[in-house]
C-alpha positions in Angstrom: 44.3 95.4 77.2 45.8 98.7 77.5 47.0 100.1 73.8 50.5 100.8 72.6 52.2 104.1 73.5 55.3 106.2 73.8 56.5 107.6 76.4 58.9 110.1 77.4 61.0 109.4 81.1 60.8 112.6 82.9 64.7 113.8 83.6 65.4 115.8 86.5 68.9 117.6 86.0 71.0 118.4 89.1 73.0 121.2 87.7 77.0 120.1 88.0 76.1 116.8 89.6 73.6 114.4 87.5 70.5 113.5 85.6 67.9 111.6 87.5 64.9 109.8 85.3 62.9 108.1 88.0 60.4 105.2 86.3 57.5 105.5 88.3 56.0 101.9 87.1 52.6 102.7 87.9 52.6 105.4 85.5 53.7 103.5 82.6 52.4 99.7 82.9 49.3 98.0 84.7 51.1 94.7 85.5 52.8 93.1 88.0 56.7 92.9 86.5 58.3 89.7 86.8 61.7 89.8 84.7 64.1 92.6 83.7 66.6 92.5 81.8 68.3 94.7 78.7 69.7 93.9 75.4 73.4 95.8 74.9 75.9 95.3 72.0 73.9 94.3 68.9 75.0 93.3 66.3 72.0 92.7 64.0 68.5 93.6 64.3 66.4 91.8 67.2 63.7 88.7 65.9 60.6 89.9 64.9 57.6 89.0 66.6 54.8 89.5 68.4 53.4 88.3 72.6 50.4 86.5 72.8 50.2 87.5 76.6 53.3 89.4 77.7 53.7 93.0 77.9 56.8 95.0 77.9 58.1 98.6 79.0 61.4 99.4 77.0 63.5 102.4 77.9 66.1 103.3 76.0 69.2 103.9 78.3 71.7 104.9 76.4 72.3 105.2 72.8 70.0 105.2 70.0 68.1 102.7 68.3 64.8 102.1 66.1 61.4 100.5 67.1 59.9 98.5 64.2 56.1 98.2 65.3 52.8 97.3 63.8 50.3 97.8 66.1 47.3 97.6 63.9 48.5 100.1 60.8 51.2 98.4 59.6 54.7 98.9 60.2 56.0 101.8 61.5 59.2 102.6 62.6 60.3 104.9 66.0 63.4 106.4 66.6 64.5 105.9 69.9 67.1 109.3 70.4 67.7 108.8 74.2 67.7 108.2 78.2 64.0 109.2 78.2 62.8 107.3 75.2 60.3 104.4 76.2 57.7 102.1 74.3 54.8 100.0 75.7 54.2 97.2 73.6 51.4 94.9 75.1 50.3 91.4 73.5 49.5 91.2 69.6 52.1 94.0 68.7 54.4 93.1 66.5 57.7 94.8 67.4 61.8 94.5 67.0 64.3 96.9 67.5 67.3 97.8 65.1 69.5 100.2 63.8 71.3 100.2 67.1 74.4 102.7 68.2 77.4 101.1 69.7 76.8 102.7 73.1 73.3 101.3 72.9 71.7 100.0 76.6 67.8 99.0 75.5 65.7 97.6 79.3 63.2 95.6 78.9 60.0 95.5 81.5 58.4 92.4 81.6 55.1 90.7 82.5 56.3 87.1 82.4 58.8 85.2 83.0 61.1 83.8 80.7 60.0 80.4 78.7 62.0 78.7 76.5 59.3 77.0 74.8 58.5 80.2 72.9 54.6 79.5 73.1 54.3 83.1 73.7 55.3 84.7 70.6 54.3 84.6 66.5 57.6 85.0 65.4 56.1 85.1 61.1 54.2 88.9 59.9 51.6 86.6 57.5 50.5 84.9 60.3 50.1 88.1 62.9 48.5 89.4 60.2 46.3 87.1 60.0 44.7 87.9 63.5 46.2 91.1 64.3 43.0 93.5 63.7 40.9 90.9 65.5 43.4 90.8 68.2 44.3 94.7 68.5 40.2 95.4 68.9 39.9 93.1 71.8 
């Protein structure tokens, strides 16, 4: 399992025209990505919780936002500032996102699919903790 990390999306600036940030996924995640999708006009704070299996690339698009994250220390939190801000979170980190600006555009890379059943995720911190440093030194 590869560890968490942070990332910063190389920008390339055309002067008077645009800013490019290409996402070559081979740099940034070892899985085959099988959903997109992004989270835009929050309201409140994302559920808590953490993947048994999936694994996620988030790039921060637009806005500003904070990354609330345990992955093995405790939480943390990360500010997210920009278009070049991104966070890979594999399985057994615990991880939500809050604190978000109104222009606020946060994609999501995933490893799975979507499942309704939920029977991916520990969605209570005493129970994570519970198997998190067991989990994290796999």
């Amino acid at each position: 399992m590869q560890k968490f990390q942070q990332f910063s999306i190389k920008k390339i600036e055309v002067p008077g025209k645009f800013i490019m940030s290409p996402v070559e996924l081979k740099d940034y995640v070892d899985f085959e990505v099988k959903r997109v999708y992004y989270i835009t006009n929050v309201q409140a704070p994302t559920g808590a919780h953490c993947h048994k299996v999936e694994e996620e690339l988030f790039i921060l698009l637009s806005g500003t936002c904070t990354a609330v994250i345990d992955k093995g220390n405790g939480l943390e939190e990360i500010s997210m500032i920009g278009p070049t801000d991104a966070l890979y979170v594999p399985g057994y980190v615990w991880h939500h996102f809050k604190n978000f600006s109104s222009d606020a555009i946060l994609l999501a890379i995933s490893s799975t699919n979507y499942n309704p059943d939920r029977s991916d995720y520990i969605e209570n911190y005493e129970e994570y903790l519970k198997i998190r440093d067991e989990k994290l030194k796999a």
